[in-house]
C-alpha positions in Angstrom: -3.8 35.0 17.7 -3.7 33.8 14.1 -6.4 35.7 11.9 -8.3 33.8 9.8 -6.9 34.7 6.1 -3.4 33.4 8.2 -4.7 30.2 8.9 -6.3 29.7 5.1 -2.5 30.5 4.1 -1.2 27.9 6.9 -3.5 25.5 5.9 -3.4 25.6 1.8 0.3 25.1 2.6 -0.6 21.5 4.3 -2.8 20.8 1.7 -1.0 21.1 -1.2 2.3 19.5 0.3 0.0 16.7 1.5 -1.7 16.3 -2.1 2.2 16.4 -3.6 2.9 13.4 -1.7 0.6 11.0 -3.7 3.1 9.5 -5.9 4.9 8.4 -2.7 2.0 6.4 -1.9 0.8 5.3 -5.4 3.7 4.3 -7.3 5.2 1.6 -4.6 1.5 0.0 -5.3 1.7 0.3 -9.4 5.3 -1.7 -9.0 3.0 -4.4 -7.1 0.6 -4.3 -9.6 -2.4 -2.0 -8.6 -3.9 -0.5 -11.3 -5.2 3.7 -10.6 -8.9 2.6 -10.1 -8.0 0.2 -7.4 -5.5 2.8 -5.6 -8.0 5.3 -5.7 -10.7 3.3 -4.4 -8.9 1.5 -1.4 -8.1 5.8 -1.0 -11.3 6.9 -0.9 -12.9 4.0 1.4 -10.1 4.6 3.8 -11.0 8.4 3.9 -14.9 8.0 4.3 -15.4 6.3 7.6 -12.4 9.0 8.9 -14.7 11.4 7.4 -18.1 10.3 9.0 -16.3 9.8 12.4 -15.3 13.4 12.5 -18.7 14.4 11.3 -20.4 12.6 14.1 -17.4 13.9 16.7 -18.4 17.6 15.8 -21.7 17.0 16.4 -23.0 17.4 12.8 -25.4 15.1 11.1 -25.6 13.6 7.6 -28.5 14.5 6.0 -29.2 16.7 3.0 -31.9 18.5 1.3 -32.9 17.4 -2.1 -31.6 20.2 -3.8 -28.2 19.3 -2.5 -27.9 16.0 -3.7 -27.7 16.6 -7.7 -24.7 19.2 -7.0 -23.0 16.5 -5.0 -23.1 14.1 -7.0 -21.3 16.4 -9.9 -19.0 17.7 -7.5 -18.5 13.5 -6.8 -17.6 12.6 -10.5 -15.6 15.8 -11.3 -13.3 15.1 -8.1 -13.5 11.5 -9.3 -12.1 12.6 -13.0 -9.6 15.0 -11.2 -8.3 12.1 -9.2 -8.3 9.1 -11.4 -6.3 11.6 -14.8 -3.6 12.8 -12.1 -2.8 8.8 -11.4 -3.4 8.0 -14.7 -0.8 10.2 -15.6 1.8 8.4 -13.3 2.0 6.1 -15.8 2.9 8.1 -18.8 5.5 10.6 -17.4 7.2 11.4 -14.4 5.4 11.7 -11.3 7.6 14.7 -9.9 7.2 16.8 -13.3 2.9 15.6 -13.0 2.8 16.9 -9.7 3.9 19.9 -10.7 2.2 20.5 -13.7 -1.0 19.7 -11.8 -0.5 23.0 -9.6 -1.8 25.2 -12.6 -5.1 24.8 -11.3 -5.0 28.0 -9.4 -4.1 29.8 -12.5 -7.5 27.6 -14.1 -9.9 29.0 -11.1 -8.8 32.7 -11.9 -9.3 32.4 -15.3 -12.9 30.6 -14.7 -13.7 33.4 -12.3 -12.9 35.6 -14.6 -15.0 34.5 -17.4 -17.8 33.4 -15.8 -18.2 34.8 -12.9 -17.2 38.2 -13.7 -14.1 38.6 -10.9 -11.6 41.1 -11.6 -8.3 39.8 -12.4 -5.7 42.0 -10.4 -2.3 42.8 -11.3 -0.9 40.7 -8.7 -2.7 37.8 -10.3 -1.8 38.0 -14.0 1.5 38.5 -12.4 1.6 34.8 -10.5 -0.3 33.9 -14.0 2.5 35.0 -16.3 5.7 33.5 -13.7 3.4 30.0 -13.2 3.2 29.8 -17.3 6.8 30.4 -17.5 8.0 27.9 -15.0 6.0 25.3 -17.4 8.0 27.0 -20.2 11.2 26.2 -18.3 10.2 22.7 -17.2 9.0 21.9 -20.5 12.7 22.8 -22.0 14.6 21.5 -18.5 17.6 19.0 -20.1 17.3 16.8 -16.5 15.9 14.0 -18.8 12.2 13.5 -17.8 10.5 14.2 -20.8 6.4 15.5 -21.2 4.6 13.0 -22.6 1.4 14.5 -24.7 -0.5 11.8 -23.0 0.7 12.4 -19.2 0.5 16.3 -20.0 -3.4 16.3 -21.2 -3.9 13.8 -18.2 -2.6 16.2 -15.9 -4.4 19.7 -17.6 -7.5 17.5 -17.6 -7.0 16.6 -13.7 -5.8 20.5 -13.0 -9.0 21.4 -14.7 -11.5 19.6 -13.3 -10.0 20.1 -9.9 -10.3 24.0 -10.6 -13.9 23.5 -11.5 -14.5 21.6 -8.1 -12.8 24.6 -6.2 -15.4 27.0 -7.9 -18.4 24.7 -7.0 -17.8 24.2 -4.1 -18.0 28.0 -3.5 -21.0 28.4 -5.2 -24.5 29.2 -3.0 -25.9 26.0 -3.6 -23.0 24.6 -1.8 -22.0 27.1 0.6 -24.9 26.1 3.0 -23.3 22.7 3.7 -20.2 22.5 6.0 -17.1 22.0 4.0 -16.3 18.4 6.0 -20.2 17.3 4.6 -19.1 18.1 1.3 -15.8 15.8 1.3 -17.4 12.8 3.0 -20.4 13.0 0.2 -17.6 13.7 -2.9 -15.7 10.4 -1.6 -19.1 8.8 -1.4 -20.6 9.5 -4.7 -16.8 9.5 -6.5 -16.0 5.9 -4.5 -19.5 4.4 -6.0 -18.2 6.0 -9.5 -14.9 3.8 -9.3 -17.5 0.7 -7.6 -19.4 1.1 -11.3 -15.7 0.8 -13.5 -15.3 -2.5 -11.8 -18.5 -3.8 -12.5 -18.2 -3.1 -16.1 -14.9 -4.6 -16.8 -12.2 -2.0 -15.1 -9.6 -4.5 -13.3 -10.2 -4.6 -9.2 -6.8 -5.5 -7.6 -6.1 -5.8 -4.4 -2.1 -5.4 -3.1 -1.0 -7.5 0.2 -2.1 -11.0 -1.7 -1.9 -9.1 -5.5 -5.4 -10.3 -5.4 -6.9 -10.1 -9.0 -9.9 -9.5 -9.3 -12.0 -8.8 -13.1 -15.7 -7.9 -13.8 -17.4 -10.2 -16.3 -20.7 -8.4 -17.0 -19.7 -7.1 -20.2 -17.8 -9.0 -22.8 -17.6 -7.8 -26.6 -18.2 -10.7 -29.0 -15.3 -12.6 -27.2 -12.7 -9.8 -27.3 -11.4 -8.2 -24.1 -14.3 -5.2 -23.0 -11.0 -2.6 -22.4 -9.5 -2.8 -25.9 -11.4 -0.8 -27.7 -12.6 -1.8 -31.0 -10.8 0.7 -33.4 -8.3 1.4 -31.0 -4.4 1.7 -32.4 -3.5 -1.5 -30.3 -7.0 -3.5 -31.0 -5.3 -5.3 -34.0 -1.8 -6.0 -32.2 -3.7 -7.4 -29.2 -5.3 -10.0 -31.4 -2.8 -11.1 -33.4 -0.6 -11.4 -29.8 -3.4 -13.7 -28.4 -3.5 -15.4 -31.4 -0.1 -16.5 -31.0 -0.1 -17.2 -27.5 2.2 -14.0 -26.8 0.0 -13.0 -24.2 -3.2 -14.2 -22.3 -4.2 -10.8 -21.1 -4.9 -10.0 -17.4 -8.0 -11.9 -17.1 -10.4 -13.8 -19.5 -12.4 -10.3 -20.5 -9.5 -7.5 -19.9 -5.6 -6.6 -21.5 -5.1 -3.8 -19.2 -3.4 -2.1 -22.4 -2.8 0.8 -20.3 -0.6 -1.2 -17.8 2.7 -1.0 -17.6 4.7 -3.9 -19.1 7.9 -5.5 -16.5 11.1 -5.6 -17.7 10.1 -9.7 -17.6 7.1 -9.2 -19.3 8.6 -7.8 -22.1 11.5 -10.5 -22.9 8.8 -12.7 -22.0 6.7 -11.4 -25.0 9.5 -11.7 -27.5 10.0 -14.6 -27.0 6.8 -16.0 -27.4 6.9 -14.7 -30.2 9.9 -16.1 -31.1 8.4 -19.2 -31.0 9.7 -19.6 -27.5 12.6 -21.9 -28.3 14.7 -23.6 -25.9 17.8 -21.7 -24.6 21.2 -23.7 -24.9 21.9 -23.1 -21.8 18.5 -22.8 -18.9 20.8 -20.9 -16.2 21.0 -17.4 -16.0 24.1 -15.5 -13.8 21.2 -13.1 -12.3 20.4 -13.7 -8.8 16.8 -11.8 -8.9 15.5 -14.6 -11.5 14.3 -17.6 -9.7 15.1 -20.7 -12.1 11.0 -21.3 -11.5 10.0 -18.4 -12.5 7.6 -18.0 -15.5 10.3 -15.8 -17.3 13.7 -17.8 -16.7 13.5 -19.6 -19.6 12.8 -16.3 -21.5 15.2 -14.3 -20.0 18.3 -17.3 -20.5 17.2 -17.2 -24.0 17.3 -13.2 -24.4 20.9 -13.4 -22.7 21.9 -16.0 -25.1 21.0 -14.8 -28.2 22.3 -11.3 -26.9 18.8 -8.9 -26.8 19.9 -8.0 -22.7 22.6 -8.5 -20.3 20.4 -7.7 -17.1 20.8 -4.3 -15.3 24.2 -5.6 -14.1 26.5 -8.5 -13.6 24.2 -10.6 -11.6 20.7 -8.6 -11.5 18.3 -8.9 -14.2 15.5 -6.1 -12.2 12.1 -8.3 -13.6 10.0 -6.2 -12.0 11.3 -2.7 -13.1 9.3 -1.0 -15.6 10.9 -1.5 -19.6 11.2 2.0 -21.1 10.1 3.0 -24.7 14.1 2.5 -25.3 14.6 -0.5 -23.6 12.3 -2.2 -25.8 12.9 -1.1 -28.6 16.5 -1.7 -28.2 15.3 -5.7 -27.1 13.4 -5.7 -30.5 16.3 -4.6 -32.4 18.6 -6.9 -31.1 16.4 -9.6 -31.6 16.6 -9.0 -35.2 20.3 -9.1 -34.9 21.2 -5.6 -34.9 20.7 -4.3 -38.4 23.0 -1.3 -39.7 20.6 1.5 -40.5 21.7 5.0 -41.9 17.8 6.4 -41.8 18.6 10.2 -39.5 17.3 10.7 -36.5 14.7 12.8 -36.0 14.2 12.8 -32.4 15.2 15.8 -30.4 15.8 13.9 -26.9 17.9 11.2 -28.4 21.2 11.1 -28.0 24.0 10.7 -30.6 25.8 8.6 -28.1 22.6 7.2 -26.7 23.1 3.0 -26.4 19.8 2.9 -28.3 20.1 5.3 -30.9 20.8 3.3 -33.6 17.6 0.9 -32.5 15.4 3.8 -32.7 16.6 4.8 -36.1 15.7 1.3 -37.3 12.5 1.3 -35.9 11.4 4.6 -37.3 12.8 3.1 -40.9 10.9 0.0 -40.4 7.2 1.2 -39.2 7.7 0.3 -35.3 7.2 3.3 -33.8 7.3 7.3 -35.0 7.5 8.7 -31.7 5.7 10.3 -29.0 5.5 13.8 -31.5 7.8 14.6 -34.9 10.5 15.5 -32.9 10.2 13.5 -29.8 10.8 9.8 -28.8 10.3 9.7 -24.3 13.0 7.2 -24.6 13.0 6.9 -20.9 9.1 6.8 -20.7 7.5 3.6 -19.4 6.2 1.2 -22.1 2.7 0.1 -21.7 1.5 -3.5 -22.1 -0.9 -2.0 -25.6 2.2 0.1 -26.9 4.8 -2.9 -26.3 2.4 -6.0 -28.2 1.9 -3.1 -31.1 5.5 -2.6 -31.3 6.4 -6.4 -31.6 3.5 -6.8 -33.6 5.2 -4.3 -36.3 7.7 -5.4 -35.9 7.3 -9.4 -36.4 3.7 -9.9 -36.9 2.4 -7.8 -39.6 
């Protein structure tokens, strides 16, 4: 017979190799285009009438005492905040190195523990503290090409947090009184309800088997789109890219700037902005880009004038995501490839890298300065605010 600290080992197991498996799920439905709100709430509506049918199976009820409620609805939006940073994240680095990162949060509970609640730290666990810290260290300098994005890395400390602080409340006495499986269902309640309250003031809501798009009108800025913030790095960009019919935006009252842009999406955008001339010749020798597409034309044009020649001989990939260096590579070739003898400052570029010399001309001409002083992500996805503000630098300003 198992005792029970043997089962708590066997089960933490399960639980954290079930929780590393959410990229597996959650990426497929980014490539569709599924935004992290929508993922997360299709997630938790799925889990809560699971939930409440094991609740009734076991014979428990769901009532609560009005001192309970307050706490769960905290313990709601912190599991909420834990939830939607992690997916976030997805979308700035890469999901293996967040899902790793995001396993700090034991080392976060200890320390919490330890400051406020007075618990002795033991040798054994500034030990696991110190190796955990060190494996960052070595991740952080690991030369397997996946690079930490500031961005994606506060995502995830902010998702490893808050998940930490969830751990500890839901072990305080306020809590303790209500069975842990009451807990969960009212979390994924009061979190799915948080996610309900995004959409209805402007978040995107889409939907995957029909790619069903669906936008919340309620709240429009003096004509602007409600999630591009006024002041906002990209707010300027965005406008002068709708001003030129560049782009439309998702809907009539959203960008999604924190989307990430298609490989067709972004050829599409230059050429827009090239005026969206003609190309000499429509046809394209790519077998992935349907002649009636909404891209062909841009695409044919891009080929033409030499900006891409697809991912190979007769595949294009439109729906892949365009990487900081793919872009900027498509921008410099677009302005025909200027020689540029600026250094490069960016540790995880290449010499021999096929877009070093694009990167050097957009840090000479204003385009981009990186993701830090001595970092580029070259191989980080390109969102749909950083690629309009990067043309728009480019050719607009």
């Amino acid at each position: 017979m198992l005792s029970n600290t043997t089962k708590g080992y066997i089960l933490a197991a399960i639980a954290a190799a079930s929780y590393g498996t959410n990229p597996l799920f959650a990426l497929p439905l980014y490539k569709i285009g599924m935004n992290p709100e929508s993922v997360l709430f299709f997630r938790y509506m799925t889990a809560i009438p699971m939930l409440a049918a094991m609740l009734m199976m076991r014979g428990r009820g769901f009532g609560l005492r009005g001192h309970q409620i307050l706490p769960l609805v905290a313990m709601g939006l912190i599991m909420a905040i834990s939830s939607l940073t992690l997916f976030e994240s997805y979308n700035h680095m890469a999901a293996g190195i967040a899902s790793t990162l995001l396993f700090v949060y034991p080392i976060m509970v200890a320390v919490i523990m330890a400051l406020f609640f007075k618990e002795r730290l033991t040798i054994t666990t500034i030990l696991c503290i110190v190796m955990a810290l060190s494996g960052i260290g070595l991740l952080y300098r690991g030369s397997d090409g996946d690079t930490l994005s500031l961005v994606g890395t506060l995502l995830v400390m902010a998702s490893s947090l808050s998940y930490a602080i969830y751990i500890v409340g839901a072990n305080r006495p306020m809590l303790s009184e209500i069975p842990t499986l009451k807990i969960t269902f009212y979390v994924l309640v009061f979190g799915a309800l948080i996610f309900a309250g995004r959409f209805a003031t402007g978040t995107p809501f889409t939907m995957p088997a029909s790619k069903v798009f669906v936008a919340s009108v309620f709240n429009p800025v003096n004509g602007r789109f409600v999630d591009v913030p006024s002041g906002s790095y990209f707010e300027e960009a965005v406008n002068w890219a709708v001003a030129n019919g560049i782009t439309t935006g998702t809907s009539a009252t959203t960008f999604d700037p924190d989307g990430i842009c298609t490989r067709a999406q972004a050829v599409t955008f230059l050429w827009r902005a090239a005026g969206s001339p003609a190309p000499a010749n429509s046809t394209t020798p790519f077998t992935d880009v349907a002649a009636d597409s909404y891209y062909a034309q841009a695409v044919a044009w891009a080929v033409e004038n030499g900006i891409t020649k697809g991912t190979s001989d007769t595949t294009f990939s439109p729906d892949a995501h365009c990487s900081r260096a793919q872009i900027v590579t498509f921008l410099w070739r677009a302005q025909k490839s200027p020689v540029v003898t600026a250094a490069n400052p960016f540790a995880d570029v290449s010499v021999d890298a096929y877009y070093v010399n694009a990167i050097q001309w957009a840090v000479s001409e204003g385009v981009t300065t990186g993701t830090s002083a001595v970092t580029f992500s070259p191989d980080a996805d390109c969102t749909r605010a950083q690629i309009v503000t990067f043309i728009w630098r480019a050719l607009g300003k």
